[in-house]
MOPAC internal coordinates of N, CA, C and O (Angstrom, degrees):
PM7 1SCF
backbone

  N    0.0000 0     0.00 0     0.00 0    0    0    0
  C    1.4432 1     0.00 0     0.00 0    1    0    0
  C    1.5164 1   107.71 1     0.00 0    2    1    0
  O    1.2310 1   112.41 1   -28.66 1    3    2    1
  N    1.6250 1   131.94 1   151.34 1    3    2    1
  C    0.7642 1   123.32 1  -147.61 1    5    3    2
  C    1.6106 1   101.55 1  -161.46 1    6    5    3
  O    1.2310 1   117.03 1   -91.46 1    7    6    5
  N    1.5535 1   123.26 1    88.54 1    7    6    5
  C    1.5745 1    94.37 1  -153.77 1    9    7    6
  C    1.8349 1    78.58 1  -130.47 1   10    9    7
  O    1.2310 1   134.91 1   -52.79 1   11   10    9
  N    1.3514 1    88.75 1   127.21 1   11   10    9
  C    1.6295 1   131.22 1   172.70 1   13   11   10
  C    1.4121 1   128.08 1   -67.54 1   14   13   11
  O    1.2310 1   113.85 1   -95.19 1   15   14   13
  N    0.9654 1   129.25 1    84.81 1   15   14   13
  C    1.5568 1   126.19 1  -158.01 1   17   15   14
  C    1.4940 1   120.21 1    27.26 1   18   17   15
  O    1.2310 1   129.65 1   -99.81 1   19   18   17
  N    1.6969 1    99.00 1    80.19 1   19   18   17
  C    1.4189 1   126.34 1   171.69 1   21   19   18
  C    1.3951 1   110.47 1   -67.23 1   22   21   19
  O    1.2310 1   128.55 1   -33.74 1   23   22   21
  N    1.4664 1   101.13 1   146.26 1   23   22   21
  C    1.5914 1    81.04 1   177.37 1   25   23   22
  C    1.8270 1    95.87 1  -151.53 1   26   25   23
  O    1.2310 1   107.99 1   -36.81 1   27   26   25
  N    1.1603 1   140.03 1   143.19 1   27   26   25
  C    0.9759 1   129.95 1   178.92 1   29   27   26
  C    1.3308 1   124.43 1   -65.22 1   30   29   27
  O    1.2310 1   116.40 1   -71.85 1   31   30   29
  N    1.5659 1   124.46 1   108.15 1   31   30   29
  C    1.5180 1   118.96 1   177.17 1   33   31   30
  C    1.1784 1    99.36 1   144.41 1   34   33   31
  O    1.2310 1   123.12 1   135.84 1   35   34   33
  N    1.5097 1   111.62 1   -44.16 1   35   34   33
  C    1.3284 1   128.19 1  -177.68 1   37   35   34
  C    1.7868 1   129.87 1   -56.94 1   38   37   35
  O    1.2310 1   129.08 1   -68.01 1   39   38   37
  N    1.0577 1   100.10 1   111.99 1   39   38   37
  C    1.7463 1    83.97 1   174.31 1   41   39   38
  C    1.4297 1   124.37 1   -64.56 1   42   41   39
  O    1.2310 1   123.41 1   -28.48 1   43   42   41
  N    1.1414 1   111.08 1   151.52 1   43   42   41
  C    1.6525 1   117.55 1  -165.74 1   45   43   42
  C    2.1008 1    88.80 1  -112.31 1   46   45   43
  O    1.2310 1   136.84 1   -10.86 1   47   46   45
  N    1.4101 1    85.00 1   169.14 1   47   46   45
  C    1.1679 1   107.08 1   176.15 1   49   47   46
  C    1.5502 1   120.55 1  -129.51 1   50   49   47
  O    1.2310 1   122.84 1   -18.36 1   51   50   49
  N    1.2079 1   112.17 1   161.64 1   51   50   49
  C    1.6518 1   109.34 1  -179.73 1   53   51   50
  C    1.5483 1    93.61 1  -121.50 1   54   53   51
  O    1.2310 1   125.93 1   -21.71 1   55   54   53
  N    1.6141 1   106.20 1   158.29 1   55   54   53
  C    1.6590 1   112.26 1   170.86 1   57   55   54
  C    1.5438 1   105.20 1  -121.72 1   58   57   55
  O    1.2310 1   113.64 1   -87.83 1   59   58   57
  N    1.2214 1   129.63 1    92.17 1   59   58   57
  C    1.3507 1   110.94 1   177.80 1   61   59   58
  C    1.1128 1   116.82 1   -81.57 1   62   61   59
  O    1.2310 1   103.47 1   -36.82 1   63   62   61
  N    1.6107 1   148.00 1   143.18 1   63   62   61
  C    1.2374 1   165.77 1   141.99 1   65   63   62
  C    1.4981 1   111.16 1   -35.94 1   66   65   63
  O    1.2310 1   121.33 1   -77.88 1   67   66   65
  N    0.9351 1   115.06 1   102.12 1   67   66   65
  C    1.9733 1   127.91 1  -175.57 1   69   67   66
  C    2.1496 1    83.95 1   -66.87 1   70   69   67
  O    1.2310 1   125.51 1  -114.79 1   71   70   69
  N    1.0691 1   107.02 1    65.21 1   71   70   69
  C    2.0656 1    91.52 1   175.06 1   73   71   70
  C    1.7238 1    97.58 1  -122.51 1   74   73   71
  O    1.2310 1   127.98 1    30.16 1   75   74   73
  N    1.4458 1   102.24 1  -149.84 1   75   74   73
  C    1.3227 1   104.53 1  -164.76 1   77   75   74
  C    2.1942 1    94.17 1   -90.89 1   78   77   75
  O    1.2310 1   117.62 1   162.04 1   79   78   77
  N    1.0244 1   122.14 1   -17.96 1   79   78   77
  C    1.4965 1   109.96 1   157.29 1   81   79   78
  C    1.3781 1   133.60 1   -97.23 1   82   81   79
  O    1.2310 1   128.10 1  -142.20 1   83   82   81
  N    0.9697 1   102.02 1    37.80 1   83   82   81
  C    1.7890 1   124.70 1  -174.00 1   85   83   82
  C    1.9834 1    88.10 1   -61.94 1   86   85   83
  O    1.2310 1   111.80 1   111.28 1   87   86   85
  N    1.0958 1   133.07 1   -68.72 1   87   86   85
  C    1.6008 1   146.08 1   175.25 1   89   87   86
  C    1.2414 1    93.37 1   -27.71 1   90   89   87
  O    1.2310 1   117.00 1    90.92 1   91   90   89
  N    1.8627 1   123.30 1   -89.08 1   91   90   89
  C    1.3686 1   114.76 1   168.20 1   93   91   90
  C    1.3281 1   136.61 1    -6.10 1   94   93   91
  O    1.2310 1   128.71 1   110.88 1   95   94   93
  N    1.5651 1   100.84 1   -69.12 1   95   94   93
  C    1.2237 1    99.48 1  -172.87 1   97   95   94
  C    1.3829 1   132.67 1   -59.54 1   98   97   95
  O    1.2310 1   130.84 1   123.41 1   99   98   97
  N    1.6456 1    96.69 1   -56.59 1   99   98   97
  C    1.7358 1   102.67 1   166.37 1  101   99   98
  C    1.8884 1   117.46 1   -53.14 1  102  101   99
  O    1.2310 1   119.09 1   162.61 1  103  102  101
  N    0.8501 1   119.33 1   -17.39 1  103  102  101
  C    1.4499 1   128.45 1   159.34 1  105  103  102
  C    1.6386 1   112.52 1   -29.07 1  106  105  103
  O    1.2310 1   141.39 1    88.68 1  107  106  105
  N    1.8243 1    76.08 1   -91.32 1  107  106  105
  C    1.7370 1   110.34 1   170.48 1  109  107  106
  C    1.8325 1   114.16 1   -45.28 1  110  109  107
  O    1.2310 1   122.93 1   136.02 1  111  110  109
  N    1.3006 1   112.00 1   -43.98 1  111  110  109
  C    1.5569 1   111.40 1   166.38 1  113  111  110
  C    1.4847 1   128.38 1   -79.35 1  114  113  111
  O    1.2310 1   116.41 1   178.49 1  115  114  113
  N    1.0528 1   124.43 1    -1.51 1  115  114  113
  C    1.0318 1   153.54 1  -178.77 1  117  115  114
  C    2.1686 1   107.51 1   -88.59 1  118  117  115
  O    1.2310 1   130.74 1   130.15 1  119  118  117
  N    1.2526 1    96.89 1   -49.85 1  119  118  117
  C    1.6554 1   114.79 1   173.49 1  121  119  118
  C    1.3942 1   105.94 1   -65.33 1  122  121  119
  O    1.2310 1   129.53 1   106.43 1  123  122  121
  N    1.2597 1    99.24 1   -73.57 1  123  122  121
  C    1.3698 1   114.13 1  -179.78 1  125  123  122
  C    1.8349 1   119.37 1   -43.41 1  126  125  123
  O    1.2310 1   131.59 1   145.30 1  127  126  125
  N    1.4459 1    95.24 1   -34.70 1  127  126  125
  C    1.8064 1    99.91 1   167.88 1  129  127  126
  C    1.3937 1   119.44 1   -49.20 1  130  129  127
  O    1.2310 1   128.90 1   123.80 1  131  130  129
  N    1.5474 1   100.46 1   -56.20 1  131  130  129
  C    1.7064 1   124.63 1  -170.62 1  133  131  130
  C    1.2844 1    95.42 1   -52.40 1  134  133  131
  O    1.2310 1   108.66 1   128.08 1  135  134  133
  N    1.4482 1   138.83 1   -51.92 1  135  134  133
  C    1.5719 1   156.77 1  -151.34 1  137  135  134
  C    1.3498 1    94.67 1   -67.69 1  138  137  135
  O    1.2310 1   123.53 1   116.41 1  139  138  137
  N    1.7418 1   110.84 1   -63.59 1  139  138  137
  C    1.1432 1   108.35 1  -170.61 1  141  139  138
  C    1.7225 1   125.47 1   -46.98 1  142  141  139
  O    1.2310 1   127.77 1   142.23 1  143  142  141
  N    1.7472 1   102.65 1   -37.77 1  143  142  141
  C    1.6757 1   111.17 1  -169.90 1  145  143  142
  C    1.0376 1   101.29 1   -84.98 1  146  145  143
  O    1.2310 1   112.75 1   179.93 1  147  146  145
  N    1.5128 1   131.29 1    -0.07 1  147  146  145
  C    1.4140 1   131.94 1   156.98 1  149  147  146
  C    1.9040 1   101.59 1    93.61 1  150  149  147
  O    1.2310 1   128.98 1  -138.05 1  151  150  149
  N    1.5134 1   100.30 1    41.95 1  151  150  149
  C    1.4193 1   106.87 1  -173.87 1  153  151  150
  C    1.7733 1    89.39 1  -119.79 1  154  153  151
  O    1.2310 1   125.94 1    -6.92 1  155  154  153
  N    1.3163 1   106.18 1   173.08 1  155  154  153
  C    2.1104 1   119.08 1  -178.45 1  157  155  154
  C    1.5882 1    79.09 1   -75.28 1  158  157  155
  O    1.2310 1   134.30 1   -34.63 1  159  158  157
  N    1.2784 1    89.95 1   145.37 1  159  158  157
  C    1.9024 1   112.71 1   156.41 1  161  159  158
  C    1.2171 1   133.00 1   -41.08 1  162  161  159
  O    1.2310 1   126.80 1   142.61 1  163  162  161
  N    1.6055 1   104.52 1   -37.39 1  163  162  161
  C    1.1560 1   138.28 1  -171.85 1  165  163  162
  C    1.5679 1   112.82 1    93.70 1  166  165  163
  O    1.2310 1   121.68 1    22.08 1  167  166  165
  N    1.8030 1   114.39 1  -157.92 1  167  166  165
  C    1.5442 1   105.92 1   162.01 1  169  167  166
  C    1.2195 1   116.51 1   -71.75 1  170  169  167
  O    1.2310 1   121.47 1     1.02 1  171  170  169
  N    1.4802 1   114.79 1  -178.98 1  171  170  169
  C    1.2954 1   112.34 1   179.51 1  173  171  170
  C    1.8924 1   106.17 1   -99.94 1  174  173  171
  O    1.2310 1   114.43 1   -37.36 1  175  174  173
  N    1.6283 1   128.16 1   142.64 1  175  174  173
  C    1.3865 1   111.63 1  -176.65 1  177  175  174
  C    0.7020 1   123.16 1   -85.80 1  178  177  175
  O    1.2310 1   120.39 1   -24.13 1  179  178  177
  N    1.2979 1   116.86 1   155.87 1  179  178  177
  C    1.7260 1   146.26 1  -150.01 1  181  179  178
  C    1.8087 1    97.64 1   -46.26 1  182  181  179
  O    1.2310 1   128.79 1   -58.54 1  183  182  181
  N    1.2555 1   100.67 1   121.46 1  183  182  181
  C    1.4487 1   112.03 1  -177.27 1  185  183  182
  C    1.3000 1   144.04 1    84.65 1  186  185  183
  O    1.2310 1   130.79 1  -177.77 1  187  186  185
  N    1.5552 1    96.78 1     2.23 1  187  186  185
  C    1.2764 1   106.35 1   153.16 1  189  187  186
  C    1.6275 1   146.76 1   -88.29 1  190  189  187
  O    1.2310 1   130.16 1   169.69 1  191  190  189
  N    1.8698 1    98.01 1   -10.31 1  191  190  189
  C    1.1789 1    88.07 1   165.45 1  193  191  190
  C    1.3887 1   118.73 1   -88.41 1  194  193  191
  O    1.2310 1   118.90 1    -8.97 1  195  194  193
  N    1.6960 1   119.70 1   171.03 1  195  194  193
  C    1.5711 1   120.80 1   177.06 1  197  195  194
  C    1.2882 1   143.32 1   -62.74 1  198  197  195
  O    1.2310 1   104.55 1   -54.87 1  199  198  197
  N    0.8445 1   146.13 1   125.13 1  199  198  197
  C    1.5379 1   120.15 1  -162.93 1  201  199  198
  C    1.6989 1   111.11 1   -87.69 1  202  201  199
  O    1.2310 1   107.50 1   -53.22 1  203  202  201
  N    1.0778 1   140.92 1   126.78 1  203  202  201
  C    1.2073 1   138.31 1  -162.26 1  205  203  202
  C    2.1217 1   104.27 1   -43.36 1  206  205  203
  O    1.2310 1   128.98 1   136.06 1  207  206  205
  N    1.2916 1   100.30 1   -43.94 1  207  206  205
  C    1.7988 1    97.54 1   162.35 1  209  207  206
  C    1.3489 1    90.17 1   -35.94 1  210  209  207
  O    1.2310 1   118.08 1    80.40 1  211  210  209
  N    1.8258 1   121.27 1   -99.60 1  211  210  209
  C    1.6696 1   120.16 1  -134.65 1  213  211  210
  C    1.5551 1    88.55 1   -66.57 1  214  213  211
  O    1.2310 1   101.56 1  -172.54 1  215  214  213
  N    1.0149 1   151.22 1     7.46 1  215  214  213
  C    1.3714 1   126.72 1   177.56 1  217  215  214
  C    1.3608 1   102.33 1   -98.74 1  218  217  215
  O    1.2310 1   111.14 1   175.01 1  219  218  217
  N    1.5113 1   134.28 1    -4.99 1  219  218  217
  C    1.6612 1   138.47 1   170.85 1  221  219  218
  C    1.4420 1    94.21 1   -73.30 1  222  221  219
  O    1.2310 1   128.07 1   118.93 1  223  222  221
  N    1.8687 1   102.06 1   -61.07 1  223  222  221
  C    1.4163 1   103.28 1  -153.75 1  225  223  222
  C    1.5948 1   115.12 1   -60.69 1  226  225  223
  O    1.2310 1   115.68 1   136.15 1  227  226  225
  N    1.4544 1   125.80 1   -43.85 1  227  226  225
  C    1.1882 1   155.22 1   146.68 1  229  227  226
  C    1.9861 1    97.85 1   -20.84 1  230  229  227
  O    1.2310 1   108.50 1   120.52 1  231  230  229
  N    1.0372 1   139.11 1   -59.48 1  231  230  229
  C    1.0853 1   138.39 1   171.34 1  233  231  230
  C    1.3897 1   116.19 1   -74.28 1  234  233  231
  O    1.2310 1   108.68 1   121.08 1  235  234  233
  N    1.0862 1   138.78 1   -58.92 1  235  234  233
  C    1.7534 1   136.49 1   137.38 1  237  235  234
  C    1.3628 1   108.91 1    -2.55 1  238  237  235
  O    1.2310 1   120.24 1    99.61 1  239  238  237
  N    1.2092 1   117.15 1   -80.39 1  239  238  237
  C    1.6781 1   126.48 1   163.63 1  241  239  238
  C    1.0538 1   123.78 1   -11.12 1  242  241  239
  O    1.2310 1   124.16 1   102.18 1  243  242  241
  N    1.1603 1   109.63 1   -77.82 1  243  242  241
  C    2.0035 1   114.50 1  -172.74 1  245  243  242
  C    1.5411 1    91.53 1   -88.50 1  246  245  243
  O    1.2310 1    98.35 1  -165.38 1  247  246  245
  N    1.5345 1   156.38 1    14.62 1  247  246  245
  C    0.9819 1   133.14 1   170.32 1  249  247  246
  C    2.0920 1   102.73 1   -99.53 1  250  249  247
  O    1.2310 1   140.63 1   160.43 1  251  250  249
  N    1.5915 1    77.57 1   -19.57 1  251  250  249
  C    2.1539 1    87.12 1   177.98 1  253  251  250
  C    1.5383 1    91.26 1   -74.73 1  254  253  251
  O    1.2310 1   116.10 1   134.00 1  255  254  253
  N    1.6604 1   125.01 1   -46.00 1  255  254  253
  C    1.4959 1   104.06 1  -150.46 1  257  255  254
  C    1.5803 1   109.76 1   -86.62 1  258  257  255
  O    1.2310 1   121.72 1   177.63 1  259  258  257
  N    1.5475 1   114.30 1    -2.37 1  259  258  257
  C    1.0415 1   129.54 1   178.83 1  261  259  258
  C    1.8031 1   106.85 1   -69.90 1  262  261  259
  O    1.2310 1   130.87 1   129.12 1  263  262  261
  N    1.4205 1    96.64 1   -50.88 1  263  262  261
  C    1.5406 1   100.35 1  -168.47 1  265  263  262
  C    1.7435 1    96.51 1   -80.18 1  266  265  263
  O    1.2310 1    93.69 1   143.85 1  267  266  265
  N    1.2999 1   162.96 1   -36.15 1  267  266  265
  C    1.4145 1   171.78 1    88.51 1  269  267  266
  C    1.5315 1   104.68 1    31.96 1  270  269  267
  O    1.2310 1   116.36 1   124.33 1  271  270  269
  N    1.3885 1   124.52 1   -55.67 1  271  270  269
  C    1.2424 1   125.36 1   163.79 1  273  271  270
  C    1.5808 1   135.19 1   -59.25 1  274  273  271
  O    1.2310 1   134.52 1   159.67 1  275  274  273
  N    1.5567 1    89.52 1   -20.33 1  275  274  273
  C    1.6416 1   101.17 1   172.94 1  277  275  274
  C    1.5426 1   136.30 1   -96.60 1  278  277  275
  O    1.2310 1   146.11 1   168.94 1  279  278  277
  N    1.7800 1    66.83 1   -11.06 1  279  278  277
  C    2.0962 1    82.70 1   164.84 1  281  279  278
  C    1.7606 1    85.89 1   119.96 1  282  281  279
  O    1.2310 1   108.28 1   174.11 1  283  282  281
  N    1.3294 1   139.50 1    -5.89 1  283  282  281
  C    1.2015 1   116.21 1   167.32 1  285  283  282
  C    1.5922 1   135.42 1   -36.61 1  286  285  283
  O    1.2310 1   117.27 1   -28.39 1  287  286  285
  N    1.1661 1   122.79 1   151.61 1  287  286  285
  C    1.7258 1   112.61 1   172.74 1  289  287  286
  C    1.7380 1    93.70 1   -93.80 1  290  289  287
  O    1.2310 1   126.56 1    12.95 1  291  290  289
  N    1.0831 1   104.99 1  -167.05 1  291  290  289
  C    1.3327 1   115.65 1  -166.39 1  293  291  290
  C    1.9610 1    95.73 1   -98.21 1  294  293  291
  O    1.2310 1   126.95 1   127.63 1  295  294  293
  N    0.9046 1   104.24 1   -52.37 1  295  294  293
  C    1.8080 1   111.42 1   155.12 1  297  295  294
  C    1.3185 1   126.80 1    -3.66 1  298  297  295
  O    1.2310 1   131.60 1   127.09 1  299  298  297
  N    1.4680 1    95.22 1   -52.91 1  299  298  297
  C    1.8123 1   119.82 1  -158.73 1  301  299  298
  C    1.5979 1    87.22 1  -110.16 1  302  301  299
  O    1.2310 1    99.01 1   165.88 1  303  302  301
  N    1.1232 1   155.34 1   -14.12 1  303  302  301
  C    1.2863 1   152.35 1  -157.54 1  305  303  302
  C    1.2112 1    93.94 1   -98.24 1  306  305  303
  O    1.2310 1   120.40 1   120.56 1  307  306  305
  N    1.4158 1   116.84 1   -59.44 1  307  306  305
  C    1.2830 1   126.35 1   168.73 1  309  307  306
  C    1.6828 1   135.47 1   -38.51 1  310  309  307
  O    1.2310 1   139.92 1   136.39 1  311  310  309
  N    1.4625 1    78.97 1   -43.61 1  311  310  309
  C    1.6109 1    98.37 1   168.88 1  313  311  310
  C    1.0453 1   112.06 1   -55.15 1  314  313  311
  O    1.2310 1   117.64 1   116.25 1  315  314  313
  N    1.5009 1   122.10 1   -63.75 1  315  314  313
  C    1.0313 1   143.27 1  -166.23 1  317  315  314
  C    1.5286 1   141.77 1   -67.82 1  318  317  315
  O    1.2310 1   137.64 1   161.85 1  319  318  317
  N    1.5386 1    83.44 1   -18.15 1  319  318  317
  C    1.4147 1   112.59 1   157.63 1  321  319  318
  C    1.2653 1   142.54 1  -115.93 1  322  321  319
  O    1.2310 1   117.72 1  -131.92 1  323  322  321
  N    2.0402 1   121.95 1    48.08 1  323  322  321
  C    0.8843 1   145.45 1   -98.51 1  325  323  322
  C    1.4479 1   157.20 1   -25.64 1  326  325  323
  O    1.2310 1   135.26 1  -143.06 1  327  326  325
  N    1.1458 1    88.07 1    36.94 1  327  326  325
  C    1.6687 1   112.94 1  -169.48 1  329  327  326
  C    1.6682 1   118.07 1  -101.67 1  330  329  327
  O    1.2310 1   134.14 1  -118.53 1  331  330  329
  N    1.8625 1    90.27 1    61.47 1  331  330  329
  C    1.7141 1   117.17 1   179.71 1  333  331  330
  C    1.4614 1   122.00 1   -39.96 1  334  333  331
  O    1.2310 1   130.96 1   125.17 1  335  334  333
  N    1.6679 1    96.46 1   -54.83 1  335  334  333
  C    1.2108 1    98.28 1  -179.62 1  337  335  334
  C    1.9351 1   128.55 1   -59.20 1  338  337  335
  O    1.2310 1   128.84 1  -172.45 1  339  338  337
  N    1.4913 1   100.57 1     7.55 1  339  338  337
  C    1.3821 1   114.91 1  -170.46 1  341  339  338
  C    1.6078 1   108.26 1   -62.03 1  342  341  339
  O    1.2310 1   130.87 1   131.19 1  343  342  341
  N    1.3659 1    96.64 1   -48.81 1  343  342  341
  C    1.6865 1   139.09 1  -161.52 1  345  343  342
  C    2.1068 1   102.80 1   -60.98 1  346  345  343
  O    1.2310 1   133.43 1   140.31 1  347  346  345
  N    1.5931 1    91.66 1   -39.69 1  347  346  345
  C    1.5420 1    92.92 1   171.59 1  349  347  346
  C    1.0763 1   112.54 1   -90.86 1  350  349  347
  O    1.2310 1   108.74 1   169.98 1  351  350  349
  N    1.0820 1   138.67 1   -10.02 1  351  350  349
  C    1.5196 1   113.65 1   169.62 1  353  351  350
  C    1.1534 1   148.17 1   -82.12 1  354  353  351
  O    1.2310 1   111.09 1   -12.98 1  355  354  353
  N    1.5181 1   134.38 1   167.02 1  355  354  353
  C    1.2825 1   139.60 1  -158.01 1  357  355  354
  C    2.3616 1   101.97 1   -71.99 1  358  357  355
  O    1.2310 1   124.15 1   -35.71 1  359  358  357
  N    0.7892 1   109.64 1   144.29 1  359  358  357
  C    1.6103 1   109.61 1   164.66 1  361  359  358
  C    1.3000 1    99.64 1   -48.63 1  362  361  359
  O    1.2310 1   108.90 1    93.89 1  363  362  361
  N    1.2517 1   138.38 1   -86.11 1  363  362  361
  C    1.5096 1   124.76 1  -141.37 1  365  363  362
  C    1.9566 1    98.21 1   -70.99 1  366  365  363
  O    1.2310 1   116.43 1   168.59 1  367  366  365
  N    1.3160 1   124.39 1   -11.41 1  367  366  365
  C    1.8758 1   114.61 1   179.42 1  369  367  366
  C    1.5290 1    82.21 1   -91.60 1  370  369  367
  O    1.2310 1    96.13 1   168.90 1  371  370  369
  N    1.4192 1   159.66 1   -11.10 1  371  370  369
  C    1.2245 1   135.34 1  -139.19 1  373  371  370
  C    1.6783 1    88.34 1  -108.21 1  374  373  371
  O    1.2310 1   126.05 1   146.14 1  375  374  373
  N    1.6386 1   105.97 1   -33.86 1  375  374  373
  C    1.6136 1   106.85 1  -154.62 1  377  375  374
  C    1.7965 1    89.74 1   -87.22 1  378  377  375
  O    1.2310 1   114.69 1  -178.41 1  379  378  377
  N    1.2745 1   127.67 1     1.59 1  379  378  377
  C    1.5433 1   125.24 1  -177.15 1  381  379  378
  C    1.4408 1   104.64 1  -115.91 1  382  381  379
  O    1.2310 1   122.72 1   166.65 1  383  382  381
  N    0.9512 1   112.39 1   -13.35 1  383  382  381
  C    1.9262 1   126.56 1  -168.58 1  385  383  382
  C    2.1742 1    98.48 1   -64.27 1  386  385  383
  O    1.2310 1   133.05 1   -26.97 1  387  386  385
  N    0.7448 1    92.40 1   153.03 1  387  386  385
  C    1.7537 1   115.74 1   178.64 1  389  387  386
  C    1.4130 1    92.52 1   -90.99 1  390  389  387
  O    1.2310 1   114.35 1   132.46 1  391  390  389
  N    1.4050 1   128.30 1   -47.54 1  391  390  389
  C    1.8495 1   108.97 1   176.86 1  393  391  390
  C    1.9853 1    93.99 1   -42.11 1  394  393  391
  O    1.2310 1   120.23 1   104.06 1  395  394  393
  N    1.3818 1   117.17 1   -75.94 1  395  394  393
  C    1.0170 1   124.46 1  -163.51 1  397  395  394
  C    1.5052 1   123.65 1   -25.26 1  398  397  395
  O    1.2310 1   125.47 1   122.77 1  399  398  397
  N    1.7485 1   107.10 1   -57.23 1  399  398  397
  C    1.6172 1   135.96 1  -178.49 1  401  399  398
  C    1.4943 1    82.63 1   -65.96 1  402  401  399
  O    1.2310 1   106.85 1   110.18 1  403  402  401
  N    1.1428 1   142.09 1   -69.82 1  403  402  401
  C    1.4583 1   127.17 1  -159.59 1  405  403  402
  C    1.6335 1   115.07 1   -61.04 1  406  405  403
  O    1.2310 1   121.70 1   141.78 1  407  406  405
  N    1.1199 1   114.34 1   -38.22 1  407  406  405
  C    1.7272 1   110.96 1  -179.23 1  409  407  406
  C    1.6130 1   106.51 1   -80.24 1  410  409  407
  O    1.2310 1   119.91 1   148.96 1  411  410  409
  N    1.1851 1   117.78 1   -31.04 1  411  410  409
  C    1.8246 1   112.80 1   154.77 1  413  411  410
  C    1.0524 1   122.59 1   -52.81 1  414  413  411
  O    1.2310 1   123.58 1   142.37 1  415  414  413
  N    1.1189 1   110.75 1   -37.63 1  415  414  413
  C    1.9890 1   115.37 1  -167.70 1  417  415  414
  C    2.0105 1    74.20 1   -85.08 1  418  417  415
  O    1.2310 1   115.40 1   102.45 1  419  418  417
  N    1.0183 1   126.34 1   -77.55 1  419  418  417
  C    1.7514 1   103.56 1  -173.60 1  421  419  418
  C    1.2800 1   129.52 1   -14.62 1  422  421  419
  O    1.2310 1   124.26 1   117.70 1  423  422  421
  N    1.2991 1   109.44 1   -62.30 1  423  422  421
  C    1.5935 1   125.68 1  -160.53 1  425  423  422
  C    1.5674 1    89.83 1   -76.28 1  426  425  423
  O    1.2310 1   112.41 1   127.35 1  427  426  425
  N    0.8994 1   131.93 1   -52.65 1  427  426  425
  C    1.8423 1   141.64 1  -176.64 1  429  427  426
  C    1.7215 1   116.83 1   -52.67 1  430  429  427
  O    1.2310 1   132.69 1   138.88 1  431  430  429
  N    1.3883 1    93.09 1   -41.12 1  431  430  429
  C    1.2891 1   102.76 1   171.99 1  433  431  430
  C    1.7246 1   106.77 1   -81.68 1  434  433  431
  O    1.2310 1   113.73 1   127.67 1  435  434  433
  N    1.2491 1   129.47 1   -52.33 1  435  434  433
  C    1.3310 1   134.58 1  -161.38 1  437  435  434
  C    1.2335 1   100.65 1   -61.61 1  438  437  435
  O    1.2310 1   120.29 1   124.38 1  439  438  437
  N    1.7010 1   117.06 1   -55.62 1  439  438  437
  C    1.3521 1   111.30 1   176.24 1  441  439  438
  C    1.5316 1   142.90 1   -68.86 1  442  441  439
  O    1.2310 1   132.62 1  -177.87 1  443  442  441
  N    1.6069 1    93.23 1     2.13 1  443  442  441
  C    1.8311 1   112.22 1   160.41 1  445  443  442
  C    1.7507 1   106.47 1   -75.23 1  446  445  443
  O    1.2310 1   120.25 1   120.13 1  447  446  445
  N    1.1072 1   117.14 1   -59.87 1  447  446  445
  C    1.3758 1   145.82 1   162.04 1  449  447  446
  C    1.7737 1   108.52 1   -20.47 1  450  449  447
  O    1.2310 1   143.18 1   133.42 1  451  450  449
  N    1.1179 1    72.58 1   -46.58 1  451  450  449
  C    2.2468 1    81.11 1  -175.52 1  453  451  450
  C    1.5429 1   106.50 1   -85.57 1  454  453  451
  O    1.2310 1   125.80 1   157.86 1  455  454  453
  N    1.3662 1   106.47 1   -22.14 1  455  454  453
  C    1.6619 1   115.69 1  -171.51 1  457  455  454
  C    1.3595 1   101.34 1  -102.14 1  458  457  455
  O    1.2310 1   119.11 1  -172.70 1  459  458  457
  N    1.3818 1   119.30 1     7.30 1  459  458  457
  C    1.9690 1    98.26 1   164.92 1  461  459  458
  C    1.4610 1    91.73 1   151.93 1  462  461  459
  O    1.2310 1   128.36 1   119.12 1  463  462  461
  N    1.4089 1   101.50 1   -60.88 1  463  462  461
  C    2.1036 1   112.12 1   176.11 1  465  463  462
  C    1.4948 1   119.49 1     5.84 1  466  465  463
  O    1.2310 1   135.54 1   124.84 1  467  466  465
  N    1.8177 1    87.53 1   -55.16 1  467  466  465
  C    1.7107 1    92.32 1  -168.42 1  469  467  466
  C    1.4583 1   124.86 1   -55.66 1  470  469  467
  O    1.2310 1   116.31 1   158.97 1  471  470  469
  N    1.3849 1   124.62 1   -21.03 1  471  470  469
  C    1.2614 1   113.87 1   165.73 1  473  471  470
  C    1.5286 1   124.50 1   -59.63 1  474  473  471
  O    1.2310 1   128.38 1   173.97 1  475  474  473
  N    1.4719 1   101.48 1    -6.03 1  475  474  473
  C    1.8680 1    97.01 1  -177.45 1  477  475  474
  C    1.7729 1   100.13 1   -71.31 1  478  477  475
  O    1.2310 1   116.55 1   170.50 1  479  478  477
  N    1.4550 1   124.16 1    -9.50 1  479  478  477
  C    1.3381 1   128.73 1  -167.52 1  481  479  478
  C    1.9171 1   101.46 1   -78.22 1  482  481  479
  O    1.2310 1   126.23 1   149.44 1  483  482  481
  N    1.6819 1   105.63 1   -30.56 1  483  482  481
  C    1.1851 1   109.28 1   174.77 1  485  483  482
  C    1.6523 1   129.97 1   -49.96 1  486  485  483
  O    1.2310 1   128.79 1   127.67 1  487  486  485
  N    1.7564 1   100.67 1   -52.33 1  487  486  485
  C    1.5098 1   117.41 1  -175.69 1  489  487  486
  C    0.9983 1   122.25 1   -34.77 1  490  489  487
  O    1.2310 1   112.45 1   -30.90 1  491  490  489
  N    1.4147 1   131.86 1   149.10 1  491  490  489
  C    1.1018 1   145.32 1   129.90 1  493  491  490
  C    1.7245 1   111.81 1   -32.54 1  494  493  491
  O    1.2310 1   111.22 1   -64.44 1  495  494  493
  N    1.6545 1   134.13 1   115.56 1  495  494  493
  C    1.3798 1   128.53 1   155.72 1  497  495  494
  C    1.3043 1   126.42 1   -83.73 1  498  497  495
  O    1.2310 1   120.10 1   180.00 1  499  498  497

């Protein structure tokens, strides 16, 4: 938000962006209206809250890119994120194993997520 010689009394204006979160936005401006006249927001629209799934996976996420950023292997991520049996296995079952594919798809995903992604958490579904 970005307000340009505000002034009290004054009506403000919004600029929405005709893009692919045009829905979003008027959403979010729409809340923020109610706020302003000193009314509840209301609910929030359909699909924005989390579903207890993306709020695991979403926590999974930054706990893989946390340990990946610190110099973890993908091995120990695994480990670490209870996927014990990672730790016994042979190299050539470890590099084909689903522990493995799943803590990649983490770190791969998380680190889209850190690079901009996260606004897809904003949208309207």
């Amino acid at each position: 938000m970005w307000l340009r010689e505000a002034t009290p009394g004054r009506p403000l204006a919004a600029v929405i962006p005709l893009d692919k979160d045009f829905l979003t936005r008027i959403a979010s401006l729409l809340r923020f209206h109610r706020r302003l006249l000193g009314r509840a927001a209301g609910p929030l629209p359909r699909g924005w809250p989390l579903t207890a799934y993306r709020l695991a996976r979403l926590d999974l996420m930054l706990r893989a890119l946390d340990l990946r950023n610190t110099g973890a292997t993908y091995r120990q991520i695994a480990t670490e994120l209870g996927r014990e049996d990672a730790a016994q296995l042979p190299a050539t079952e470890w590099k084909i194993s689903a522990a493995r594919s799943f803590v990649v798809r983490l770190v791969r995903d998380a680190t889209a997520f850190a690079s901009g992604d996260y606004r897809k958490l904003l949208r309207i579904r």
